[in-house]
C-alpha positions in Angstrom: 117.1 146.8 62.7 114.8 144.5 60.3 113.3 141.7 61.3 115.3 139.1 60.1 118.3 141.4 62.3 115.9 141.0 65.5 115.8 137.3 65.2 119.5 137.3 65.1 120.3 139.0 67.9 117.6 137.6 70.1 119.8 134.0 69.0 122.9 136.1 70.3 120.9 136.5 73.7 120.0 133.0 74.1 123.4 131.7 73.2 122.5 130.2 70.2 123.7 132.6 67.3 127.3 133.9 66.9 128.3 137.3 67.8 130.7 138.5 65.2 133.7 140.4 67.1 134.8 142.8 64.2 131.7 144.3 61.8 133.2 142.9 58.6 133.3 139.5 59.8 130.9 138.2 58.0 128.3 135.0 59.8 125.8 133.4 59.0 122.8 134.8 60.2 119.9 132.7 62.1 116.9 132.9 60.5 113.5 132.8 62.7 113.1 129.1 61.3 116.1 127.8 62.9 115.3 130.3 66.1 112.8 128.5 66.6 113.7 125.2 66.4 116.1 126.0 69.5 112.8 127.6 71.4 113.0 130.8 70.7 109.8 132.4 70.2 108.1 135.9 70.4 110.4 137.7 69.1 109.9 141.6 69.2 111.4 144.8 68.7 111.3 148.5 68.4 113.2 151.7 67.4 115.7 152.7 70.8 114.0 155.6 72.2 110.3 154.5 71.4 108.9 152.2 74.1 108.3 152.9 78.2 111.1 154.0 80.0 113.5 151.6 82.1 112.5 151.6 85.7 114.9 149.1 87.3 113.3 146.9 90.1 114.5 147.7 93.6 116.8 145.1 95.0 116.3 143.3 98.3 119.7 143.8 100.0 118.5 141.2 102.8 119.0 138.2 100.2 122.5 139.0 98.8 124.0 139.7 102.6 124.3 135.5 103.7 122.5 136.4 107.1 119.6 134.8 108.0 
């Protein structure tokens, strides 16, 4: 993934840029100027594997039950 790819897909996550169903569809990309004229900013990436691994957060069962 290059840059321009990150900016893309980070769109895709805010709901702003198009996620093409078949991988010969071709779309218009978004480009980090028009990212950020819906907000998006900070935009980073990395190579899968390289980074800290995912610890997921332990969930509160207590707020999910409707009890009180």
């Amino acid at each position: 993934m290059d840059n321009g790819a990150a900016w893309h897909w980070a769109s895709c996550d805010a709901g702003v840029g198009i996620i093409p169903r078949f991988s010969q569809q071709n779309i218009k990309l978004v480009s980090r100027p028009m990212a950020e004229r819906y907000g998006i900013a900070k935009v980073k990436w990395r190579l899968a594997g390289e980074g800290p691994e995912f610890v997921p957060q332990p969930i509160d069962v207590g707020k999910f039950s409707g009890a009180t």
